[in-house]
C-alpha positions, 0 to 999 in steps of 0.5 A, a space after each residue: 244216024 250210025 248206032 255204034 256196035 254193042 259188042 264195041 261198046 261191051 268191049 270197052 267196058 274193063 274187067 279192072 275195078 273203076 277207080 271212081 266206083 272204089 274211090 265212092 265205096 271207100 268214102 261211105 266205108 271210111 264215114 261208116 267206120 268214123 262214125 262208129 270209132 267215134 260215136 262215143 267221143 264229142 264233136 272234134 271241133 266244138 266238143 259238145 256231144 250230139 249225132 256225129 258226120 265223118 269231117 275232114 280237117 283238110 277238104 277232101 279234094 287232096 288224095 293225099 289226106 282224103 281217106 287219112 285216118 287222123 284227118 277224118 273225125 267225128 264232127 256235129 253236123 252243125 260243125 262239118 256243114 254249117 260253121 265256117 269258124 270249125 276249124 280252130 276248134 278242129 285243130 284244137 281237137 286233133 292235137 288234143 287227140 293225135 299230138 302236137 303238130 298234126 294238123 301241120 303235118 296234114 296241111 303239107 301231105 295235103 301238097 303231095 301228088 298221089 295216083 291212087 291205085 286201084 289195090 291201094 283202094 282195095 286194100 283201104 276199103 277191106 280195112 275200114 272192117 276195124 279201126 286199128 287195120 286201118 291205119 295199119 293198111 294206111 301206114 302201108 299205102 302212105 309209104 307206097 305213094 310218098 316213095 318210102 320216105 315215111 
């Protein structure tokens, strides 16, 4: 059996942060934060006020709205795991608190392809510090990823 080399292997291994290790960290930081911006605020979905999850209005899998901060709300667990009717209460929720047409609006970027760059990471995770430079620094990424026509 041929072993391969350890200092192969110790070569391989990227002084560049792991896109998927900054996606992970970004996820618990922006969860953390939601849950503190909107510990005061009932469920967005059925607006009863218990112990709030950090719940996407579109799932998670679109880069585009994953870590947008309009798309990520309080929401019981009840809700966020076990309602599947949520979301009618969700955009409800959502229009009531952002504006009319947002849960449109997040539908259609959740359509736009986005290779997320490790300082875009960077630059959303410092942020998740306060809630107000979050959308700021969001407002900034989103542009970069859409070519400027925000």
């Amino acid at each position: 059996m041929i072993k391969s080399c350890p200092k192969t292997r110790a070569h391989k291994r990227s002084k560049t942060p792991n896109v998927m290790a900054l996606k992970r960290k970004l996820d618990k930081r922006l969860s953390a934060m939601v849950r503190t911006r909107d510990a005061e605020l009932p469920c967005i979905s059925c607006g009863e006020y218990n112990i709030l999850q950090a719940g996407h209005f579109v799932k998670r899998k679109p880069l585009t709205t994953r870590w947008h901060p309009m798309n990520v709300n309080g929401e019981c667990a009840g809700c966020n795991a076990f309602d599947e009717s949520h979301l009618i209460g969700y955009i409800k929720g959502i229009e009531r608190k952002y504006g009319q047409g947002v849960a449109e609006e997040l539908v259609k970027l959740s359509k736009v392809r986005w290779k997320v760059l490790p300082d875009q990471l960077q630059r959303l995770i410092a942020a998740t510090n306060d809630p107000d430079q979050y959308v700021q620094v969001w407002d900034e990424v989103e542009k970069e990823f859409s070519g400027g026509s925000q």
